[in-house]
CHARMM-style PDB file with segment names, atoms N, HN, CA, C and O in Angstrom:
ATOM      1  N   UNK     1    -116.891-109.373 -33.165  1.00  0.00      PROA
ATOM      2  CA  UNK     1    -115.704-108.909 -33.858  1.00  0.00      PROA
ATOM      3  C   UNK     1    -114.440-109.472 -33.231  1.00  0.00      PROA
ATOM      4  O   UNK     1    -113.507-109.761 -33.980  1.00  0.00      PROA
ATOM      5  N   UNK     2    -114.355-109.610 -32.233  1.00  0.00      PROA
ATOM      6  HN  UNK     2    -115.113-109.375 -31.624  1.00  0.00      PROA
ATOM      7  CA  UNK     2    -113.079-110.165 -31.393  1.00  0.00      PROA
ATOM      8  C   UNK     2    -112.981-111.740 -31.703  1.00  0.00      PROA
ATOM      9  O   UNK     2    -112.002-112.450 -31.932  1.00  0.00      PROA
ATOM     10  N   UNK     3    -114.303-112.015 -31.631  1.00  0.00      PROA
ATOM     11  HN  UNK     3    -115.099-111.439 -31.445  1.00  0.00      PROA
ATOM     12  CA  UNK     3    -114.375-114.014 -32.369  1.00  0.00      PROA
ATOM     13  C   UNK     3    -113.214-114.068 -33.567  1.00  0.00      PROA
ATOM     14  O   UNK     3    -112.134-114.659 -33.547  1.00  0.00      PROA
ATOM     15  N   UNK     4    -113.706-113.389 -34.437  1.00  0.00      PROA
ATOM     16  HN  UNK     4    -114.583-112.909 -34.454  1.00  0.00      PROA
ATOM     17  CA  UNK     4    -112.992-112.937 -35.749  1.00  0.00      PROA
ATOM     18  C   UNK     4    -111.548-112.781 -36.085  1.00  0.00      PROA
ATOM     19  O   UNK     4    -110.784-113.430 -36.799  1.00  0.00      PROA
ATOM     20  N   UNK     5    -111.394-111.563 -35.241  1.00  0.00      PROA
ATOM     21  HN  UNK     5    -112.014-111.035 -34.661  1.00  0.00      PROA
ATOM     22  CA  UNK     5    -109.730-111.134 -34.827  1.00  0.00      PROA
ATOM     23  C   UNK     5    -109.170-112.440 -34.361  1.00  0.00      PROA
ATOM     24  O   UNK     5    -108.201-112.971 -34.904  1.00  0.00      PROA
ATOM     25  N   UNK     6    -109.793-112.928 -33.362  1.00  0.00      PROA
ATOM     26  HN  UNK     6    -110.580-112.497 -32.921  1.00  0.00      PROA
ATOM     27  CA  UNK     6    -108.939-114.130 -32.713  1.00  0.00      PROA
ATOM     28  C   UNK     6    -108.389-115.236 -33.497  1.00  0.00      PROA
ATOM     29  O   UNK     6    -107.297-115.804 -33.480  1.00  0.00      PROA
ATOM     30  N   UNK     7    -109.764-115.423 -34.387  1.00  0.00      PROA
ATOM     31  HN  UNK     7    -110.651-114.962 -34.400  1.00  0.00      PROA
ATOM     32  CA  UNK     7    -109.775-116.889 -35.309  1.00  0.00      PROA
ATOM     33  C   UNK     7    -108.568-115.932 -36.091  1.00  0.00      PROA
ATOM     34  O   UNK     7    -107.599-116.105 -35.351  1.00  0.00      PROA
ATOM     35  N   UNK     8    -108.167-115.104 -37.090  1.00  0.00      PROA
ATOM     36  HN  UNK     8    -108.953-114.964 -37.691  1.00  0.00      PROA
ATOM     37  CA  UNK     8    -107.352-114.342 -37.869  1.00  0.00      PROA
ATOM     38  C   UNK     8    -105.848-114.479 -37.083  1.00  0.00      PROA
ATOM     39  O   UNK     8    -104.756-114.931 -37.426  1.00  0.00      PROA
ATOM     40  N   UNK     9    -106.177-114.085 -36.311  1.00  0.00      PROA
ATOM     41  HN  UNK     9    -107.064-113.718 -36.032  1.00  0.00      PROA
ATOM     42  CA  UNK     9    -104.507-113.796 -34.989  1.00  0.00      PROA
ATOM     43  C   UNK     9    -104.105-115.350 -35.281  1.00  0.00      PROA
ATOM     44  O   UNK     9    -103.022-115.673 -35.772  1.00  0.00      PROA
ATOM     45  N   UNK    10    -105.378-116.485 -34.821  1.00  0.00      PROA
ATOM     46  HN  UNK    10    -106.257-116.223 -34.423  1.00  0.00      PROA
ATOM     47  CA  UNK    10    -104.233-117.924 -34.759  1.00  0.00      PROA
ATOM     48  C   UNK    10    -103.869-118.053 -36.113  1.00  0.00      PROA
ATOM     49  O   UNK    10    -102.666-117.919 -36.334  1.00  0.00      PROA
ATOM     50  N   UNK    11    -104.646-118.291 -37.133  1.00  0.00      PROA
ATOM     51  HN  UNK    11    -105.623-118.400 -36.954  1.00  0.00      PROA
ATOM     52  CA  UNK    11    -104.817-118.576 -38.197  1.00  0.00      PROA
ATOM     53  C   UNK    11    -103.096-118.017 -38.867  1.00  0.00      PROA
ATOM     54  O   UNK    11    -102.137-118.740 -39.135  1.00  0.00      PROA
ATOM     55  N   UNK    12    -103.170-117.020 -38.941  1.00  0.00      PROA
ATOM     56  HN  UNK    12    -103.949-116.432 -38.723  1.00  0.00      PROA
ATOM     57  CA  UNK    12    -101.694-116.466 -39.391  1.00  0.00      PROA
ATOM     58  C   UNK    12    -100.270-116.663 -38.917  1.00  0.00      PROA
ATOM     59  O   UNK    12     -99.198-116.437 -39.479  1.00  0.00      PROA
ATOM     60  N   UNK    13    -100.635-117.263 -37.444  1.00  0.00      PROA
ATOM     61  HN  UNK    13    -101.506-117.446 -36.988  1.00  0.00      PROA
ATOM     62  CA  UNK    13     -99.411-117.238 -36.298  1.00  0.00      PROA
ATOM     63  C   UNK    13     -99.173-118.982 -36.985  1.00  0.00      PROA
ATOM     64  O   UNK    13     -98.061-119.437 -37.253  1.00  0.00      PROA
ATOM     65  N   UNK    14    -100.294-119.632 -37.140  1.00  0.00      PROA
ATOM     66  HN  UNK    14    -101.197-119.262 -36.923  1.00  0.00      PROA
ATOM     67  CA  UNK    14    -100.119-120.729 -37.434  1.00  0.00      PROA
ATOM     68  C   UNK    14     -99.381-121.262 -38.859  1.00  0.00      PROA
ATOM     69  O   UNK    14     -98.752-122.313 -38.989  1.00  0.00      PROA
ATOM     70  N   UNK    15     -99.603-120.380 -39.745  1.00  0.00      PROA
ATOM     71  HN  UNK    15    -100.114-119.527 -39.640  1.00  0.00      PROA
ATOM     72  CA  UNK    15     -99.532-120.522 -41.129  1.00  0.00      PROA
ATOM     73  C   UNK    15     -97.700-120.288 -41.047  1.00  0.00      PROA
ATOM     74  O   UNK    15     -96.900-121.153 -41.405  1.00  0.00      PROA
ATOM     75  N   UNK    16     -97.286-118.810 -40.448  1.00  0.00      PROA
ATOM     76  HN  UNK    16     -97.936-118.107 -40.157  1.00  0.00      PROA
ATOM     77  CA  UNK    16     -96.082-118.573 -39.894  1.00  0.00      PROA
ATOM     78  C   UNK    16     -95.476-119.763 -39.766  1.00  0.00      PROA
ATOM     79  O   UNK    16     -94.939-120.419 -40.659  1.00  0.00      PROA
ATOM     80  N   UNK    17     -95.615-120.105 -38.242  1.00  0.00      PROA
ATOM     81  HN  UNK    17     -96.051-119.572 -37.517  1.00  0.00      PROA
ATOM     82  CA  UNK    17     -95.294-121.423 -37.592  1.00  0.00      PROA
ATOM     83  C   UNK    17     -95.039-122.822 -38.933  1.00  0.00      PROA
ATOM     84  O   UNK    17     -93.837-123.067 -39.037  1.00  0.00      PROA
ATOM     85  N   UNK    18     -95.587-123.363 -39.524  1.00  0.00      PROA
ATOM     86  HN  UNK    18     -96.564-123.164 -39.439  1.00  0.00      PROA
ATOM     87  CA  UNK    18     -95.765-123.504 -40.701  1.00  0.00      PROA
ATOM     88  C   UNK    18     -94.778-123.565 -41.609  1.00  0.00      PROA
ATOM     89  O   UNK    18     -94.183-124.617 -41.839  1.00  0.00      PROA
ATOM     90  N   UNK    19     -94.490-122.336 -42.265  1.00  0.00      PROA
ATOM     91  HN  UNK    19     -94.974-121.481 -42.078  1.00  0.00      PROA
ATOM     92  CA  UNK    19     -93.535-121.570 -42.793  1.00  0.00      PROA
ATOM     93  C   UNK    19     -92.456-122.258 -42.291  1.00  0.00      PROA
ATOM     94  O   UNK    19     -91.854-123.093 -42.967  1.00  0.00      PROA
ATOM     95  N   UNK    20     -92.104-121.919 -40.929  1.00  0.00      PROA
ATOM     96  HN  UNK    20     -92.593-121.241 -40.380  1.00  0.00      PROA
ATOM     97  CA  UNK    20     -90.948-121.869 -39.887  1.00  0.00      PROA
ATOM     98  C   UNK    20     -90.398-123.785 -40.377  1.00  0.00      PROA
ATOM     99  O   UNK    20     -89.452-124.284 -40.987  1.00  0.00      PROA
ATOM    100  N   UNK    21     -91.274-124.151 -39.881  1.00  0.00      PROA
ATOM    101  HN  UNK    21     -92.043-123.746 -39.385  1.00  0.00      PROA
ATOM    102  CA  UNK    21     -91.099-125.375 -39.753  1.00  0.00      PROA
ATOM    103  C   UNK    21     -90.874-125.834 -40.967  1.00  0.00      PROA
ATOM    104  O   UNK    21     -89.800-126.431 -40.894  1.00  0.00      PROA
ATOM    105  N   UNK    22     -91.302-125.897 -42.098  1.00  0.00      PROA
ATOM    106  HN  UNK    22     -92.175-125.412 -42.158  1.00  0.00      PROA
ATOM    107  CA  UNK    22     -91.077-126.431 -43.548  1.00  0.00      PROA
ATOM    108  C   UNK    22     -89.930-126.116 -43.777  1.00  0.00      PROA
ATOM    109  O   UNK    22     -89.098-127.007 -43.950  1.00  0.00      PROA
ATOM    110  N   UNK    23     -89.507-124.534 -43.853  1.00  0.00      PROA
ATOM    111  HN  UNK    23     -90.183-123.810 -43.712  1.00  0.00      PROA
ATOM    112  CA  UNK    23     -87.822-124.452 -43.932  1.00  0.00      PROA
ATOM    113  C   UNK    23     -87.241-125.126 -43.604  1.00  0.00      PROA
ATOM    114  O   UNK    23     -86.330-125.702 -44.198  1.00  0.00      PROA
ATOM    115  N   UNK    24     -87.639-125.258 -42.459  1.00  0.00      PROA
ATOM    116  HN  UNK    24     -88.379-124.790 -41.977  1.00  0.00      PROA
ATOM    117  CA  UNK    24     -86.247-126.083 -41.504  1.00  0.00      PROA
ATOM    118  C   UNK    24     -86.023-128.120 -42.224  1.00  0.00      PROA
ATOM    119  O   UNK    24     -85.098-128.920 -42.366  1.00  0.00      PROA
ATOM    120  N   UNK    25     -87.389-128.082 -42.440  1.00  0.00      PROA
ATOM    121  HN  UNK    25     -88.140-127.433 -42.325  1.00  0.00      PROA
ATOM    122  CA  UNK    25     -87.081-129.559 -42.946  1.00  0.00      PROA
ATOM    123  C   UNK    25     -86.297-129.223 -44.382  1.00  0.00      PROA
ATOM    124  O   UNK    25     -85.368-129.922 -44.787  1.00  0.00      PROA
ATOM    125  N   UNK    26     -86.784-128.099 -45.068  1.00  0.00      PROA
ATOM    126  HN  UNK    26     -87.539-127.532 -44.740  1.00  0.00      PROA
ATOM    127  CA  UNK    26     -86.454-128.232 -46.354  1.00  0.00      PROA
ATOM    128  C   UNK    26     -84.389-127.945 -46.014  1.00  0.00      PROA
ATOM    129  O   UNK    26     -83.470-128.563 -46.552  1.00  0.00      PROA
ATOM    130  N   UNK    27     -84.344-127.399 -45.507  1.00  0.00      PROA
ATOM    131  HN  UNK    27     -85.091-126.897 -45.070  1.00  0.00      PROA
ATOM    132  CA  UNK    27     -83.283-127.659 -45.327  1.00  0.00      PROA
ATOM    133  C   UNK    27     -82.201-128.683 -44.559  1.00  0.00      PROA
ATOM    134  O   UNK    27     -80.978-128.823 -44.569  1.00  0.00      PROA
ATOM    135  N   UNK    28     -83.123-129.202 -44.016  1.00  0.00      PROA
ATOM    136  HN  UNK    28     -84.117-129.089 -44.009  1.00  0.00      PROA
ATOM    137  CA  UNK    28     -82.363-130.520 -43.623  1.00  0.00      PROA
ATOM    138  C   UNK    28     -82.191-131.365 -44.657  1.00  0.00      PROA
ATOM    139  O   UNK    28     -81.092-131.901 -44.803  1.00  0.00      PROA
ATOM    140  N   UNK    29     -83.439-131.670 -45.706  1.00  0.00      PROA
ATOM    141  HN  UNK    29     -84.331-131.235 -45.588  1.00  0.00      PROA
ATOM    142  CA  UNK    29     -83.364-132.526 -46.819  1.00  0.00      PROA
ATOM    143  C   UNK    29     -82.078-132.274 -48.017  1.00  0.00      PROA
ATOM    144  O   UNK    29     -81.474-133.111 -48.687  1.00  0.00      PROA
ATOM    145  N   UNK    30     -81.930-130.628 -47.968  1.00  0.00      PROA
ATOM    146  HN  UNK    30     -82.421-129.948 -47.423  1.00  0.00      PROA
ATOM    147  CA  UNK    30     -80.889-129.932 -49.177  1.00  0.00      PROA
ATOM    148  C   UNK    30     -79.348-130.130 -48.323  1.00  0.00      PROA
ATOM    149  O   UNK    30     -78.371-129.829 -49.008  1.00  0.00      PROA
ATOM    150  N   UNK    31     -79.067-130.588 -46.953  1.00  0.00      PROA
ATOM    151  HN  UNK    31     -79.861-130.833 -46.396  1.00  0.00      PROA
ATOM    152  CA  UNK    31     -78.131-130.631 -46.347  1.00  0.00      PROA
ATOM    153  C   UNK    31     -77.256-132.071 -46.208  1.00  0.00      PROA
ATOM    154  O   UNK    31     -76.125-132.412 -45.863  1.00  0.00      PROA
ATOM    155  N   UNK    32     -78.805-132.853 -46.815  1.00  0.00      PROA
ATOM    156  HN  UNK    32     -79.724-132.576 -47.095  1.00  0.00      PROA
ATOM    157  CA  UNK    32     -78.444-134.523 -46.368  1.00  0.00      PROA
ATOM    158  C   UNK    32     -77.434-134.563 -47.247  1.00  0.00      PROA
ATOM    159  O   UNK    32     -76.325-134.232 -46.827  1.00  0.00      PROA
ATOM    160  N   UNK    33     -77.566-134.934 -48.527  1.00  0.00      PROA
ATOM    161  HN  UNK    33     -78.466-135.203 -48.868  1.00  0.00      PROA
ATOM    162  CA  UNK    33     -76.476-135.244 -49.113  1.00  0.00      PROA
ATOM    163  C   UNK    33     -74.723-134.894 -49.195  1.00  0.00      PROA
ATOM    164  O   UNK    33     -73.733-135.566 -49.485  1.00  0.00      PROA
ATOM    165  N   UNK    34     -74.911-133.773 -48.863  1.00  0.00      PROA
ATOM    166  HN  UNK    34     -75.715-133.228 -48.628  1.00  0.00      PROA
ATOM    167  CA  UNK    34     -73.643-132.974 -48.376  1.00  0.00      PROA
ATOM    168  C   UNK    34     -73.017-133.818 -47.316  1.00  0.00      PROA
ATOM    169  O   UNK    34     -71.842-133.609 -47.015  1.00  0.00      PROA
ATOM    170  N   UNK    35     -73.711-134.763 -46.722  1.00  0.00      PROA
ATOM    171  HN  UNK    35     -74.665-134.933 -46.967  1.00  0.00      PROA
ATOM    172  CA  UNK    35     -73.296-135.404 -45.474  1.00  0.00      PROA
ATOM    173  C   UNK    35     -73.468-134.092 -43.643  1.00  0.00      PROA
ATOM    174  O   UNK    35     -72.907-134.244 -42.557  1.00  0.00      PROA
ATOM    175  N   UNK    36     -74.430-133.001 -44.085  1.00  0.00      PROA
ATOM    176  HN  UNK    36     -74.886-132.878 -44.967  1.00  0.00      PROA
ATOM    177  CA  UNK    36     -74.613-132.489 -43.328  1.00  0.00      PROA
ATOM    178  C   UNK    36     -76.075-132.211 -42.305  1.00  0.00      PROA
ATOM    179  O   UNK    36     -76.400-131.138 -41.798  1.00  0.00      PROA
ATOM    180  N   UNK    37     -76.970-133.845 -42.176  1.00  0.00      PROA
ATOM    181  HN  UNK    37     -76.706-134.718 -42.587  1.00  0.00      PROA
ATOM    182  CA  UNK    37     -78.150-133.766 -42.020  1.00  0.00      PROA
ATOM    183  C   UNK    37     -78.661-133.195 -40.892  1.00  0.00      PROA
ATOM    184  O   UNK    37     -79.231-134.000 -40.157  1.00  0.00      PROA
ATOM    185  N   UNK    38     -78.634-131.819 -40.442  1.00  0.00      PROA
ATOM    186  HN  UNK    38     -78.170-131.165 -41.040  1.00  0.00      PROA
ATOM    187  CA  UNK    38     -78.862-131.267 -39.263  1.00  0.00      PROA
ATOM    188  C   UNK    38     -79.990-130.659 -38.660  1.00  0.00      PROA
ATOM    189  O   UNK    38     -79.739-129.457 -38.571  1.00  0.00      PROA
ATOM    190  N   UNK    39     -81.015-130.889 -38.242  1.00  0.00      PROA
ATOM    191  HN  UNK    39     -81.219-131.865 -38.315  1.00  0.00      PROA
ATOM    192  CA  UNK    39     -82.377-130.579 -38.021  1.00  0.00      PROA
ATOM    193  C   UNK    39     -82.231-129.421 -37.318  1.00  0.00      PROA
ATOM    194  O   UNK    39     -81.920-129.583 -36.138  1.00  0.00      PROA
ATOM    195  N   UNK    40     -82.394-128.064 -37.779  1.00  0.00      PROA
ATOM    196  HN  UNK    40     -82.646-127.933 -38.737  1.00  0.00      PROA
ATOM    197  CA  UNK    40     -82.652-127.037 -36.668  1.00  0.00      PROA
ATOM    198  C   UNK    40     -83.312-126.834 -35.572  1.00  0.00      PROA
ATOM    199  O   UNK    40     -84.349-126.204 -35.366  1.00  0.00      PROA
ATOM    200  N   UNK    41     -82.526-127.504 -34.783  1.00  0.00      PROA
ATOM    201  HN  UNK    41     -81.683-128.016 -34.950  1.00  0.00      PROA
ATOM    202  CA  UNK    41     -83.579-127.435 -33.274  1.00  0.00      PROA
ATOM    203  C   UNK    41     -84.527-125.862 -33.119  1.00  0.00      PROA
ATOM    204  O   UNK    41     -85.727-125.737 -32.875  1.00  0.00      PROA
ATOM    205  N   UNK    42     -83.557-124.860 -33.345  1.00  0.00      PROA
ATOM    206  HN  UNK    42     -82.582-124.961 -33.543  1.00  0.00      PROA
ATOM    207  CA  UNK    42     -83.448-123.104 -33.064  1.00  0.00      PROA
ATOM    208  C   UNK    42     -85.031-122.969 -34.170  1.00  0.00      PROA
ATOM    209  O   UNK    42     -86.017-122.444 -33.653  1.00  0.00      PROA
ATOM    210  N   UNK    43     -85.102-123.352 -35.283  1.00  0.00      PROA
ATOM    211  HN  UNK    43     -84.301-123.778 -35.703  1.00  0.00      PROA
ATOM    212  CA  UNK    43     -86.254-123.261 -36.024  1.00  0.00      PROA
ATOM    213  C   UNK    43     -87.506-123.935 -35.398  1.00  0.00      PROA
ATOM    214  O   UNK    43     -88.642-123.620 -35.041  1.00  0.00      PROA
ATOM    215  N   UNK    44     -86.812-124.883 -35.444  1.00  0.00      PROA
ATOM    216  HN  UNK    44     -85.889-125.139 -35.734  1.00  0.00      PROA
ATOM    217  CA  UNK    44     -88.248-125.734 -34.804  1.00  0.00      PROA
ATOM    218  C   UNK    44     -88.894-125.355 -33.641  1.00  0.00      PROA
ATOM    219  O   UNK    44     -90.111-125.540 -33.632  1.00  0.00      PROA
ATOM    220  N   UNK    45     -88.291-124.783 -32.477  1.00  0.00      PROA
ATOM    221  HN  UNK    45     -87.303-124.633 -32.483  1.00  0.00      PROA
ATOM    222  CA  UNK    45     -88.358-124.215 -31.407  1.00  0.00      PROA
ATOM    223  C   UNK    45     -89.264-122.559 -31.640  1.00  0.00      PROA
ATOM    224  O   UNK    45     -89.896-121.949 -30.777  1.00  0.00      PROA
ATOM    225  N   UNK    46     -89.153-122.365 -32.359  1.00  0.00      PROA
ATOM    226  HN  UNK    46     -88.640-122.861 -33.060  1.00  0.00      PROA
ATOM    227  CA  UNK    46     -89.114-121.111 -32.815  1.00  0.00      PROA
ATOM    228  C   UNK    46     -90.703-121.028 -33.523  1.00  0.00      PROA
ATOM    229  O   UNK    46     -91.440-120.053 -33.665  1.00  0.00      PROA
ATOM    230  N   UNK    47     -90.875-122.305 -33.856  1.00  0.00      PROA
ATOM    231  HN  UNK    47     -90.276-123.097 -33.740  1.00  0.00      PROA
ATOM    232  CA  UNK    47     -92.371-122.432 -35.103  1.00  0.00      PROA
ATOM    233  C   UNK    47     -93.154-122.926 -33.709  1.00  0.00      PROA
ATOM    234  O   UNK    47     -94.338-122.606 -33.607  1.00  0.00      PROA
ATOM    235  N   UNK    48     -92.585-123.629 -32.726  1.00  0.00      PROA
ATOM    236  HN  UNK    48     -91.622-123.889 -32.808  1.00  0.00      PROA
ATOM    237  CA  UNK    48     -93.489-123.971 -31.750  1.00  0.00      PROA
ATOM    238  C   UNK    48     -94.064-122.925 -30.639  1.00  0.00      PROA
ATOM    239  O   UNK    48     -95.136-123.023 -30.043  1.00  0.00      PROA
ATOM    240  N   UNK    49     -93.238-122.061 -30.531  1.00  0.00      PROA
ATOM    241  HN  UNK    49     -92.367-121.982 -31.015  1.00  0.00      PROA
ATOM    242  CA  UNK    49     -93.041-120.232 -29.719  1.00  0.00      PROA
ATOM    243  C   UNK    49     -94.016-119.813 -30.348  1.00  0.00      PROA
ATOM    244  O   UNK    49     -94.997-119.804 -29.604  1.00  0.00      PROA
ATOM    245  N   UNK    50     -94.316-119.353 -31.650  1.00  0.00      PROA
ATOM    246  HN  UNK    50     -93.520-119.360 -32.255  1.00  0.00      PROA
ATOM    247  CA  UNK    50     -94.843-118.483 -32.972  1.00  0.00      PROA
ATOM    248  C   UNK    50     -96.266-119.338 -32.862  1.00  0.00      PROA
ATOM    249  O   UNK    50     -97.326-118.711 -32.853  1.00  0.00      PROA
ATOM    250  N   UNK    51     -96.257-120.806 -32.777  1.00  0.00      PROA
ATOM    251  HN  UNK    51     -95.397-121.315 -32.785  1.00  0.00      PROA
ATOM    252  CA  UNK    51     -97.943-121.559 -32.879  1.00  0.00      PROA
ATOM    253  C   UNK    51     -98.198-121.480 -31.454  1.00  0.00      PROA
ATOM    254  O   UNK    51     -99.381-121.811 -31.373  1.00  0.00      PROA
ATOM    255  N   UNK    52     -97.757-121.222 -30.215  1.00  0.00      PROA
ATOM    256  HN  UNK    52     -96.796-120.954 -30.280  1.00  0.00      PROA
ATOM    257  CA  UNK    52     -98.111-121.225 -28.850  1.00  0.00      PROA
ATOM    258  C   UNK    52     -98.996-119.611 -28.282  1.00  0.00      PROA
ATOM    259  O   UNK    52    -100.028-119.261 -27.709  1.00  0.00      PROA
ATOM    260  N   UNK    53     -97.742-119.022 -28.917  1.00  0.00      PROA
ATOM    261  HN  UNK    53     -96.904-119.307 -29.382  1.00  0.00      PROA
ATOM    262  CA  UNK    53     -98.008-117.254 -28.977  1.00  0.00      PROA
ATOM    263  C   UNK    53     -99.776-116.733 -29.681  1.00  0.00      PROA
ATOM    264  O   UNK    53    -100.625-115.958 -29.239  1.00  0.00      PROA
ATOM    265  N   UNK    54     -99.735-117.445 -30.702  1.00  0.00      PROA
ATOM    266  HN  UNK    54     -99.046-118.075 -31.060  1.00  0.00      PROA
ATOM    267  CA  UNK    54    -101.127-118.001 -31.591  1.00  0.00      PROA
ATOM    268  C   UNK    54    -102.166-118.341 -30.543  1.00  0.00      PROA
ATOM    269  O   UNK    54    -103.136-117.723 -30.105  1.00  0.00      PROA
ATOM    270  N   UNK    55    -101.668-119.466 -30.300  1.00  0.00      PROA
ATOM    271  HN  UNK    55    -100.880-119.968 -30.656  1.00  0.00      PROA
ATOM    272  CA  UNK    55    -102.790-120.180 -29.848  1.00  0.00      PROA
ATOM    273  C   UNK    55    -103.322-119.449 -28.440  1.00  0.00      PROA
ATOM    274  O   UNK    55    -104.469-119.166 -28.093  1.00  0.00      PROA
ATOM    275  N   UNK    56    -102.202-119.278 -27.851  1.00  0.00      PROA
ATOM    276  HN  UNK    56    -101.270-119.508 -28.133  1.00  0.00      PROA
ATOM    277  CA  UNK    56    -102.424-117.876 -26.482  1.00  0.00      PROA
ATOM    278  C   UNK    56    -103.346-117.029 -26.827  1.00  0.00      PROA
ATOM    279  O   UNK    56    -104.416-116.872 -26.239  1.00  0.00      PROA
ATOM    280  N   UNK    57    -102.985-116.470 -27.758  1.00  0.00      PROA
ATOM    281  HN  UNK    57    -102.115-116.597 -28.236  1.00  0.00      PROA
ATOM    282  CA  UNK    57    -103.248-114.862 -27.981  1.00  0.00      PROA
ATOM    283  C   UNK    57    -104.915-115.154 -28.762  1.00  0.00      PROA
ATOM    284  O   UNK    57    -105.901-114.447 -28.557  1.00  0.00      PROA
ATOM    285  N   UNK    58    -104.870-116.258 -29.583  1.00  0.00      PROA
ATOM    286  HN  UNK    58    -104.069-116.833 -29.749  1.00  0.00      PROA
ATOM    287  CA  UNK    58    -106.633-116.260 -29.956  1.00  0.00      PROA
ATOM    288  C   UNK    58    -107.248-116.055 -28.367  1.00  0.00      PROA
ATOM    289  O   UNK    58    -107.715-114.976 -28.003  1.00  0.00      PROA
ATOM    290  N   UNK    59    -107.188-117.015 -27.661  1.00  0.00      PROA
ATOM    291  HN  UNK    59    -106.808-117.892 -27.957  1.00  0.00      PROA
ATOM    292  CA  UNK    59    -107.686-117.034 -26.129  1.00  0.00      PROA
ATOM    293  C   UNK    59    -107.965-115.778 -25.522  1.00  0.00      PROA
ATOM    294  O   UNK    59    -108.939-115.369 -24.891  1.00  0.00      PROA
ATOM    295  N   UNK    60    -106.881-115.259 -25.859  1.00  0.00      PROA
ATOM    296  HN  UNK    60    -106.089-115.592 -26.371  1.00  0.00      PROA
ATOM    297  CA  UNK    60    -106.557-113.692 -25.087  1.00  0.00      PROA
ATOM    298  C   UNK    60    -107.589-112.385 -25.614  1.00  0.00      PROA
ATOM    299  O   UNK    60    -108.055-111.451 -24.959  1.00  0.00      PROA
ATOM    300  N   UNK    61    -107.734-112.732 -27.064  1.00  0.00      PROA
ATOM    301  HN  UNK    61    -107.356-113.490 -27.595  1.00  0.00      PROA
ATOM    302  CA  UNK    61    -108.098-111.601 -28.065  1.00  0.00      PROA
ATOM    303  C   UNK    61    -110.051-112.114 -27.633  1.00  0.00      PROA
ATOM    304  O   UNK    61    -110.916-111.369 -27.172  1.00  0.00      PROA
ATOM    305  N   UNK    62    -110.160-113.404 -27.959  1.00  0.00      PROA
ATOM    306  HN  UNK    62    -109.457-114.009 -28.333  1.00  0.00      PROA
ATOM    307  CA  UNK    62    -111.453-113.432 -27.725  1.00  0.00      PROA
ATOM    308  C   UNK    62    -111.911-113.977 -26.048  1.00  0.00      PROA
ATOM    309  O   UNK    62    -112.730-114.883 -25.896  1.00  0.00      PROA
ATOM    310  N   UNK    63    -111.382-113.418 -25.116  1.00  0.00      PROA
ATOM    311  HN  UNK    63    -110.716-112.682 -25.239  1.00  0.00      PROA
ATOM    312  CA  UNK    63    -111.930-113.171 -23.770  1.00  0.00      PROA
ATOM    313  C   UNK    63    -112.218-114.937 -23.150  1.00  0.00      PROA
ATOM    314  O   UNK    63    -112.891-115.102 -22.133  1.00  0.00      PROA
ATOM    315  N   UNK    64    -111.710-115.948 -23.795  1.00  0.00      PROA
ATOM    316  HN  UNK    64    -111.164-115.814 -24.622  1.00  0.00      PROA
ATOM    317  CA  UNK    64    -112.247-117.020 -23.037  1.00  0.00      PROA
ATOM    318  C   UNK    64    -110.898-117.317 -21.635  1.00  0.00      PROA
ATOM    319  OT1 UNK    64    -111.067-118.199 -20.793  1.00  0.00      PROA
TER     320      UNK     64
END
């Protein structure tokens, strides 16, 4: 059961992460033209925290 939980815990943290990260491009792309092409470091940073936390915490949840 903890195999399970774990694979679930990354799986979602990842999808998140994901999420995180697509925004951030999608908004860099809706910014270009404006002449405002600014890559959210703070997002990106943030999707890499959220997939680390993931990837930790499967480890953690299933005892390896």
């Amino acid at each position: 059961m903890n195999e399970r939980g774990a694979v679930f815990f990354y799986r979602t943290a990842t999808i998140l992460a994901g999420l995180v990260a697509a925004l951030a491009v999608i908004s860099y792309f809706l910014n270009a033209p404006r002449g405002m092409p600014i890559v959210s470091i703070a997002a990106l940073t943030l999707a890499a925290v959220i997939w680390i936390s993931g990837w930790a915490g499967r480890h953690l949840i299933a005892g390896r």
